[in-house]
MARDREN-42470 format. One line per field, with one value per residue (C-alpha): x, y, z; residue number from 1; residue in three letters. Coordinates in Angstrom, 1 decimal, always signed. Layout:
// residues N
c1 <- (X/...) .
c2 <- (Y/...) .
c3 <- (Z/...) .
n <- (NUM/...) .
res <- (ALA/...) .
END
This chain:
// residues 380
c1 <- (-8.8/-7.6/-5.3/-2.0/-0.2/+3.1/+6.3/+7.3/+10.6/+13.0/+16.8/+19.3/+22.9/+23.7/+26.8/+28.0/+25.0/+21.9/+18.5/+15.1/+13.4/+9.2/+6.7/+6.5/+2.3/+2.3/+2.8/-0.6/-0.5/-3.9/-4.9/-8.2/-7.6/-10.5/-13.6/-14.6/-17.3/-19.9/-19.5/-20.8/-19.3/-17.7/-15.7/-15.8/-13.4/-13.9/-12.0/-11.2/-10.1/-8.2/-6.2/-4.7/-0.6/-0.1/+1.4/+3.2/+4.0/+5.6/+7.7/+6.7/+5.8/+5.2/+3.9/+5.4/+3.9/+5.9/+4.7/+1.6/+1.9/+2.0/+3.8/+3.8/+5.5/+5.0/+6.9/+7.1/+9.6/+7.3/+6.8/+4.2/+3.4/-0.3/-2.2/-2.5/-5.4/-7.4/-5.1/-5.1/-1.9/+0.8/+3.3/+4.5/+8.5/+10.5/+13.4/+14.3/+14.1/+12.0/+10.9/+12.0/+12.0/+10.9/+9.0/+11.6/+11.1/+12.5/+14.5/+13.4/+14.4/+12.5/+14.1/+13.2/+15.6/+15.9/+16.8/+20.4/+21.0/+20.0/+19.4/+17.0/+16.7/+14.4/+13.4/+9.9/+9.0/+9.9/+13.3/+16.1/+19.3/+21.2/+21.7/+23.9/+24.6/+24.6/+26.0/+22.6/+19.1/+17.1/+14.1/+13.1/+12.1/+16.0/+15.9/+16.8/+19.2/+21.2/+22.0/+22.8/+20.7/+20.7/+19.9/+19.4/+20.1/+19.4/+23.2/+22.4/+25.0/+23.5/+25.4/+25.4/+25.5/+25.7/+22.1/+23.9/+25.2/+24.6/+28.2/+29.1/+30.3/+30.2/+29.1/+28.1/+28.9/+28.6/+28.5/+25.7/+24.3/+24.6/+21.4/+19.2/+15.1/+15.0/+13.0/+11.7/+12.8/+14.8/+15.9/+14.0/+15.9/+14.9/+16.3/+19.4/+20.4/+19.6/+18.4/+18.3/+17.9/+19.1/+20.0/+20.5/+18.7/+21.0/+19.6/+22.0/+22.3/+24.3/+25.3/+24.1/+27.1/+29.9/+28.1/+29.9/+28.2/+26.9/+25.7/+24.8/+22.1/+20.2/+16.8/+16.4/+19.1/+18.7/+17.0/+16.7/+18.0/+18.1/+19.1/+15.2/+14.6/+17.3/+16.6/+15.5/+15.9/+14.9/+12.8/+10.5/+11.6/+12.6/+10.5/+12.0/+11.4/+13.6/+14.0/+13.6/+14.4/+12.2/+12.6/+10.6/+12.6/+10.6/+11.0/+12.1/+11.7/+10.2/+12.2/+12.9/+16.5/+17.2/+18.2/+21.3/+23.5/+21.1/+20.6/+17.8/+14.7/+13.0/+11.8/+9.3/+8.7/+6.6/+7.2/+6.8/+7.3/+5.1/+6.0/+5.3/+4.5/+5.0/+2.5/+2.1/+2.3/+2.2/+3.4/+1.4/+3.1/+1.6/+2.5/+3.2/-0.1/-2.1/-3.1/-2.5/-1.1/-0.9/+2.2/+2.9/+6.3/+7.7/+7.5/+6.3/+3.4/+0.6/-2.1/-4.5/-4.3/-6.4/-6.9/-10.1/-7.6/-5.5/-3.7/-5.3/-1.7/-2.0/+0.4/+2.5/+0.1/-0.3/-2.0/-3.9/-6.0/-7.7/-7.3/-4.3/-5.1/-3.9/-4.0/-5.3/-4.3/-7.9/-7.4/-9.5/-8.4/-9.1/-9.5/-8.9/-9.6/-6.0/-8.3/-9.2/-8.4/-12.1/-13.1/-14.3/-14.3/-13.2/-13.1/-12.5/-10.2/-9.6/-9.9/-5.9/-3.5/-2.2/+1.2/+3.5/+2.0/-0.2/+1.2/+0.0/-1.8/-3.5/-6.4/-6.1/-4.0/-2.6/-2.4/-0.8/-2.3/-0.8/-2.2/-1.5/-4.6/-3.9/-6.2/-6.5/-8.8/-9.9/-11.0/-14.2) .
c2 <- (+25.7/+23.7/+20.4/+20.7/+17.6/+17.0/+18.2/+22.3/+22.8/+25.3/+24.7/+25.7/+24.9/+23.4/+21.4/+21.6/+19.7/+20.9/+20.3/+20.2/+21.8/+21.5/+19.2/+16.3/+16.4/+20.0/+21.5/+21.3/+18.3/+18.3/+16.1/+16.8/+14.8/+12.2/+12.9/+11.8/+8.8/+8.3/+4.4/+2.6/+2.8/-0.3/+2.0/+5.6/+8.1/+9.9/+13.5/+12.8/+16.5/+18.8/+21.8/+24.5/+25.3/+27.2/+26.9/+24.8/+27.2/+25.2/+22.8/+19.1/+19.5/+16.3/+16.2/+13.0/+11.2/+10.1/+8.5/+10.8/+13.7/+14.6/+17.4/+19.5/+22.5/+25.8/+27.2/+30.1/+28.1/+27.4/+24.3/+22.8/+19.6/+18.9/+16.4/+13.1/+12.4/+15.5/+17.6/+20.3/+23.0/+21.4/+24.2/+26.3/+27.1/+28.9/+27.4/+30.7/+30.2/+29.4/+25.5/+23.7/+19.5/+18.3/+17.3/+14.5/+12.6/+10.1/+9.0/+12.2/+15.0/+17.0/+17.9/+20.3/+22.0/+25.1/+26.2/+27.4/+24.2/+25.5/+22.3/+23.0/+19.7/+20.6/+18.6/+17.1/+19.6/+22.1/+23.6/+23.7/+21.2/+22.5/+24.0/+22.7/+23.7/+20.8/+21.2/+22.3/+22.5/+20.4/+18.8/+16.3/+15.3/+14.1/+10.3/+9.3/+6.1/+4.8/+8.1/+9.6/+12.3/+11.6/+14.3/+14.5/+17.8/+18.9/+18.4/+14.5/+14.3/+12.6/+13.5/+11.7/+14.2/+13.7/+13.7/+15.0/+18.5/+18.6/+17.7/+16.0/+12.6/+11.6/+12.4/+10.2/+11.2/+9.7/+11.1/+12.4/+12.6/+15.9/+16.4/+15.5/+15.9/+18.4/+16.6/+15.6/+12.8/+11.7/+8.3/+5.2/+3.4/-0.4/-3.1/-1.0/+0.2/+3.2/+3.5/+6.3/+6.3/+8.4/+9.8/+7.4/+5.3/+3.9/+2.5/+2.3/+0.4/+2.8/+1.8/+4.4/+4.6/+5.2/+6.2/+3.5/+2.1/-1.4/-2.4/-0.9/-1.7/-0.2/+0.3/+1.6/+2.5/+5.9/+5.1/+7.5/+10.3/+13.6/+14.3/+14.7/+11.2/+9.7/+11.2/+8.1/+9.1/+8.0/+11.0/+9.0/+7.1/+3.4/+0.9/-1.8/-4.7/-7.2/-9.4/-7.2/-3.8/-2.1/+1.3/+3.3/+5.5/+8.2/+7.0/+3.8/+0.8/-0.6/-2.6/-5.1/-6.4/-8.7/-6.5/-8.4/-8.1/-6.1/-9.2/-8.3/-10.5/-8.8/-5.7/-4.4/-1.1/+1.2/+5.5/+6.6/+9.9/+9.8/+6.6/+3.4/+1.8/-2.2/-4.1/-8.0/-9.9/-6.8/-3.8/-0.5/+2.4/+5.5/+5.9/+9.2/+9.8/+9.3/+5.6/+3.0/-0.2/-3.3/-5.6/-9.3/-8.6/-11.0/-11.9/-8.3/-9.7/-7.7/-8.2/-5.1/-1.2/+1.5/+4.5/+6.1/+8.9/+9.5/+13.2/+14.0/+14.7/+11.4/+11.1/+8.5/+5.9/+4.5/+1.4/+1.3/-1.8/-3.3/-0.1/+2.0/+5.5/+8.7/+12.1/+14.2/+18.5/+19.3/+18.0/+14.5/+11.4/+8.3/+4.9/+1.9/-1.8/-3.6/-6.4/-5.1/-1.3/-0.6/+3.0/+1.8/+5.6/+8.8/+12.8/+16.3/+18.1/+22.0/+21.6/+22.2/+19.7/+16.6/+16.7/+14.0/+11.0/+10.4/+9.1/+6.1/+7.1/+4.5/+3.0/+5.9/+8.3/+12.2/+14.2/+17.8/+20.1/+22.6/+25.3/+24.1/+21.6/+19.1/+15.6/+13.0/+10.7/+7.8/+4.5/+2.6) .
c3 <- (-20.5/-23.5/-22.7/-24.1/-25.2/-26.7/-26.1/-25.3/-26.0/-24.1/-25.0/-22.3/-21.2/-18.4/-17.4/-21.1/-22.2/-24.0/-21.9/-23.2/-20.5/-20.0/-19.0/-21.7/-22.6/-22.3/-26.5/-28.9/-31.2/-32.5/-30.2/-27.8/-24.5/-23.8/-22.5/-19.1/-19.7/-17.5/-15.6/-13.2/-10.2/-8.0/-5.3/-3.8/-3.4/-0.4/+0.9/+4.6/+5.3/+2.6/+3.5/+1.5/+1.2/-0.8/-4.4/-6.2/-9.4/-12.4/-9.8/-8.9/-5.2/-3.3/+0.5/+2.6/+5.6/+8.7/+11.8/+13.3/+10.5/+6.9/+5.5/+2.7/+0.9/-1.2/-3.9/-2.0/+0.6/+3.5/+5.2/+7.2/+9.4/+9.8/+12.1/+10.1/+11.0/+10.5/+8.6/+11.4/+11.1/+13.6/+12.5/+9.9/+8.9/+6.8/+4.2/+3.4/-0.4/-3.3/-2.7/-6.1/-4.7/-1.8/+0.6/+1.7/+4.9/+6.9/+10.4/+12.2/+9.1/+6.9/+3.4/+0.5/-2.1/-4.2/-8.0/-6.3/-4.7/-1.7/+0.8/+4.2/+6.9/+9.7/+12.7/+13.3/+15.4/+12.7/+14.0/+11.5/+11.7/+9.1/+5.6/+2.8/-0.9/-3.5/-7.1/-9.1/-8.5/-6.3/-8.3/-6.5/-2.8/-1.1/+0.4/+3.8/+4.5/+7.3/+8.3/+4.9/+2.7/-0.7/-3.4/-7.0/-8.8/-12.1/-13.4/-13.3/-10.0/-6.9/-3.6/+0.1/+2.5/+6.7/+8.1/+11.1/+9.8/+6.0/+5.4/+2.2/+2.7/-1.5/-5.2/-8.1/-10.9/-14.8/-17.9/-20.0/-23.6/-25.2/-25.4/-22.0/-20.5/-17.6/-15.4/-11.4/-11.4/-8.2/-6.5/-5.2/-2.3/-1.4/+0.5/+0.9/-2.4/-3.9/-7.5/-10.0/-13.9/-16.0/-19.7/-22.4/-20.7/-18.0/-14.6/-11.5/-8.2/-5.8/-2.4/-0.1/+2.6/-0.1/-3.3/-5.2/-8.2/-7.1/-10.9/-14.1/-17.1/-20.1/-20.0/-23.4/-26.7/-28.2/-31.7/-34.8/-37.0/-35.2/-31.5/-30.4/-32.0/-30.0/-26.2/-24.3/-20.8/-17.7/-16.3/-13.5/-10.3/-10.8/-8.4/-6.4/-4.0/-2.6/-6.1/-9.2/-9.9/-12.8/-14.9/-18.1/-20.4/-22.8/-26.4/-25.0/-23.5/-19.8/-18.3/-15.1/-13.8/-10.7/-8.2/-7.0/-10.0/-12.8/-15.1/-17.7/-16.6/-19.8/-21.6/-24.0/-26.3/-24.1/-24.0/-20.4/-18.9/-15.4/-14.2/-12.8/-9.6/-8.6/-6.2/-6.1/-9.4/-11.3/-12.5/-13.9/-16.2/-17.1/-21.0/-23.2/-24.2/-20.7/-21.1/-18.2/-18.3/-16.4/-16.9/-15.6/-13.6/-13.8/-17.8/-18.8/-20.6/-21.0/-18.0/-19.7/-20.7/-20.4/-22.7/-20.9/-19.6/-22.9/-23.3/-20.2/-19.0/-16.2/-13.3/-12.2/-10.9/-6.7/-5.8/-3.0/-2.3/-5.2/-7.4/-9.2/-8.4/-10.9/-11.0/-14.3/-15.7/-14.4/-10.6/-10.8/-9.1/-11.0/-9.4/-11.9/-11.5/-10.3/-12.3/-15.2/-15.3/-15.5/-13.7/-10.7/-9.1/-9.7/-7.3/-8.4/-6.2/-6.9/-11.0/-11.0/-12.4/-10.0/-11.7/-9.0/-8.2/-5.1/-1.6/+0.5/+3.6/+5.7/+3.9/+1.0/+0.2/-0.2/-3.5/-3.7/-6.3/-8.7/-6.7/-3.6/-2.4/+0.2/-0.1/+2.2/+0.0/+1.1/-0.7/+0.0) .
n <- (1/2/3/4/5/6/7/8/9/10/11/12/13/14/15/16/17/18/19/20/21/22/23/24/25/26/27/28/29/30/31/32/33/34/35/36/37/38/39/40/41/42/43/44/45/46/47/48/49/50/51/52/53/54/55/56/57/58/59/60/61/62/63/64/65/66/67/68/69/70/71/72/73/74/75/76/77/78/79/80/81/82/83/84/85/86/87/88/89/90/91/92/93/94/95/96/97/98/99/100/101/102/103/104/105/106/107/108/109/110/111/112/113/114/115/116/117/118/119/120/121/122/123/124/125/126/127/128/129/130/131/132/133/134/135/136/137/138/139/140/141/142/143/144/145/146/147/148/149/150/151/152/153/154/155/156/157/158/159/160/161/162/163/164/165/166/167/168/169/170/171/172/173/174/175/176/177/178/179/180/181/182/183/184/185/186/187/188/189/190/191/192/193/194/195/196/197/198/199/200/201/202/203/204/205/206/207/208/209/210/211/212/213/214/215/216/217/218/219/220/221/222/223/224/225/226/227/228/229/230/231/232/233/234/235/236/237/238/239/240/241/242/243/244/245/246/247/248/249/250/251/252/253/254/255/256/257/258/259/260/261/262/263/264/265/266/267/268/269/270/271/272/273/274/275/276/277/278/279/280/281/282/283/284/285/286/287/288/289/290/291/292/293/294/295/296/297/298/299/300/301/302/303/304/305/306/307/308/309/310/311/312/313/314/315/316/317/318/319/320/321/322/323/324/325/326/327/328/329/330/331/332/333/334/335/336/337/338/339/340/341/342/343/344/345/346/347/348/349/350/351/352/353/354/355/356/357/358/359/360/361/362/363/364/365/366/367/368/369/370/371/372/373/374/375/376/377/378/379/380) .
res <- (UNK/UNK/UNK/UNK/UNK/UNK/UNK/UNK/UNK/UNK/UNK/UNK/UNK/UNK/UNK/UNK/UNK/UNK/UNK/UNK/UNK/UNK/UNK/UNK/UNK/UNK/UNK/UNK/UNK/UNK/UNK/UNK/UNK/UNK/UNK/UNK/UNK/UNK/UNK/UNK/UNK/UNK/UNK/UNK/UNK/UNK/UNK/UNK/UNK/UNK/UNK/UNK/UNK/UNK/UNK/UNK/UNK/UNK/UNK/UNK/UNK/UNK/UNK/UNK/UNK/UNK/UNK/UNK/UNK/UNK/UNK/UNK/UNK/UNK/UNK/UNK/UNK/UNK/UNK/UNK/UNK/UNK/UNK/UNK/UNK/UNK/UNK/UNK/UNK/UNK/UNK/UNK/UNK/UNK/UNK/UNK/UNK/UNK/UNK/UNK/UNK/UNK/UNK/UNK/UNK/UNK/UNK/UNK/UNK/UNK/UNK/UNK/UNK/UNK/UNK/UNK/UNK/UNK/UNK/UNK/UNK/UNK/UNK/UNK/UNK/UNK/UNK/UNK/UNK/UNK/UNK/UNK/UNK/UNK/UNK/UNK/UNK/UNK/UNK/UNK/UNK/UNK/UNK/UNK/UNK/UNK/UNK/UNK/UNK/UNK/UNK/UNK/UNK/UNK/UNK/UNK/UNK/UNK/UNK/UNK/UNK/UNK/UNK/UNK/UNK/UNK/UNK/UNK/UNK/UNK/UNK/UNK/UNK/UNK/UNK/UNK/UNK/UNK/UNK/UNK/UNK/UNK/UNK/UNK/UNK/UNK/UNK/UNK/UNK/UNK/UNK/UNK/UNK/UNK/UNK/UNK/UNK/UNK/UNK/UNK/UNK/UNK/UNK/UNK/UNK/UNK/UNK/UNK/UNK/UNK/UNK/UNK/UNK/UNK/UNK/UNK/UNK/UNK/UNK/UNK/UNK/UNK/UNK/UNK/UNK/UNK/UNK/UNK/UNK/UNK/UNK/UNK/UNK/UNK/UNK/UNK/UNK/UNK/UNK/UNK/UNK/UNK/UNK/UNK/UNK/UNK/UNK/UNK/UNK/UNK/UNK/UNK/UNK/UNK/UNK/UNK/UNK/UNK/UNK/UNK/UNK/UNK/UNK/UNK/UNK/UNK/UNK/UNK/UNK/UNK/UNK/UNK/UNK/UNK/UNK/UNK/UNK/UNK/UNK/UNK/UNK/UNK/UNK/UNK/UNK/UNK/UNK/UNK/UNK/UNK/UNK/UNK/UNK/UNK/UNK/UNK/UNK/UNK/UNK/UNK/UNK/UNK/UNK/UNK/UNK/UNK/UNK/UNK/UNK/UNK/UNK/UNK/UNK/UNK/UNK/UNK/UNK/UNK/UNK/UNK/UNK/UNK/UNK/UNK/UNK/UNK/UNK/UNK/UNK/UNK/UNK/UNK/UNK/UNK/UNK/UNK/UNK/UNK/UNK/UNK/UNK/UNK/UNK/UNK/UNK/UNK/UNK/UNK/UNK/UNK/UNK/UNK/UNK/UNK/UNK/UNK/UNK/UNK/UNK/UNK/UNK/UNK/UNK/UNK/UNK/UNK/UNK/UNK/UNK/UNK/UNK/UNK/UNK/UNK/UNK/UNK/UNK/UNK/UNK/UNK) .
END
């Protein structure tokens, strides 16, 4: 099957705004995605146990890990919890709808979302606590805090409901560019604070309990002529630790902020639509076109970049060990050099894509598949 890279375009209205709706890396350009070279390799990838779950259709499925078990969800709206260890079938549940974002996890619940804003929270041993509507659609796994469920939805609101009974207890709300990226992307909480970046470009520090606005910044400024030229949106999660706060926009910029007030520590020009993912000294982005890059965090210098994987449609990255690990369209996990982003391994799961980015789990990790493959990989 041919790669397709660039940028399919579906206009729609929603919330008064237009959205471009698709996959960014997903129209023809012209451009072949790279071949897979052969290398040497300096680690192994290894598949601890796999299981199937069914499929994820055109929706950005992620499973979650909690204490002794993993879970995972279908597009079709069924849930499951399987042994973390061996992957073994614990249970099996119903939402009741057509699974759109999920799988959340975290103190005891469960959560996954629908296109109608449907929003199920079952119990770890797979009984259901409650069901709540939110504004939109759910596109994105819902975050646990303190007590408080916090979901995204496709209107660009993010709400604080009760992780008692569903109840909601606020909404965030902030207005929007008239012309916005559908897209997965949901919130990253750290230390406390919740963070969420958005159209135009924006980044915001939200405090969980009240939904209050602790600080705002700009990534990126929409440049150019036309209304496509000037998107610059936030479509991936922001990543966080206990100093620095740091974002990507598409068309834009990368950028890190202190995390107590959002100062701007620095930027640089760099056109992400996947993601990023912080450990140690450094930070690593997934760009546009499929290439990899390692950044000094603290100045944004560049550390090295990778373009063995361009336009083959790369996922955000995960670092595990000494190695960033992403996902390609045709199902291959790719382990990269934290040192010098040489291949140092790389698997084949299923042969279909590994659109959201992979999960720690233990001393490897836990990829979902397009058509509904389950991998515990470990790293050697």
């Amino acid at each position: 099957m041919p790669a397709r890279a660039g940028v399919f375009l579906l206009l729609t209205l929603l919330a008064g705004c237009s959205t471009i709706s698709g996959w960014f890396g997903s129209g023809k350009t012209g451009k072949e995605p790279a071949r897979l070279a052969e290398f040497r390799e300096s680690a192994k990838l290894e598949v601890r146990w796999q299981r199937g779950v069914g499929e994820a259709g055109a929706n950005v499925l992620q499973p979650a890990v909690m204490r002794d078990a993993v879970y995972a969800a279908n597009a079709r709206g069924e849930v499951f919890r399987l042994e973390r260890a061996t992957g073994k079938q614990v249970w099996q549940a119903d939402s009741g709808f057509a699974i759109t974002g999920g799988v959340g996890a975290g103190e005891g619940l469960l959560l996954v979302g629908s296109m109608k804003g449907d929003l199920a929270a079952f119990e770890e041993d797979g009984r259901l606590r409650w069901k709540a509507k939110v504004s939109s659609e759910v596109l994105s796994a819902p975050q646990v805090i303190n007590g408080m469920v916090v979901v995204r939805t496709g209107d660009g609101r993010i709400a604080g409901l009760s992780a008692i009974d569903g109840s909601r207890q606020w909404l965030y709300e902030r207005s929007t560019p008239s012309l916005i990226v559908r897209n997965h992307a949901g919130v990253g909480i750290e230390s406390g604070t919740v963070y969420a970046g958005f159209a135009g470009g924006k980044l915001a520090a939200i405090g969980p309990a009240n939904g209050i606005t602790v600080w705002e910044a700009t990534v990126s400024q929409p440049r150019g002529n036309t209304e496509l030229e000037r998107i610059s949106d936030i479509t991936s999660l922001p990543v966080a630790d206990a100093e620095q706060v740091c974002a990507v926009s598409f068309q834009g910029r990368v950028a890190c902020f202190g995390a107590a007030q959002g100062s701007l520590l620095w930027s640089r020009d760099l056109s992400s639509d996947k993601g990023l993912a912080m450990q140690g000294k450094a930070l690593y982005v997934t760009d546009a076109s499929g290439g990899l890059s390692a950044l000094d965090k603290s100045s944004g210098s560049s550390l090295w970049k990778s373009d063995q994987l361009f336009m083959r449609q790369t996922s955000a990255p995960i670092v595990s060990g000494n190695h960033v690990v992403v996902g390609d369209y045709e199902g291959y996990l790719h382990a990269l050099s934290r040192e010098d982003g040489s291949m140092a391994a790389r698997i084949r799961t299923d042969g279909s894509g590994i659109v959201a980015a992979p999960v720690k789990l233990d001393d490897g990790l836990l990829v979902q598949t397009r058509d509904g493959g389950l991998y515990s990989v470990a790293i050697h």
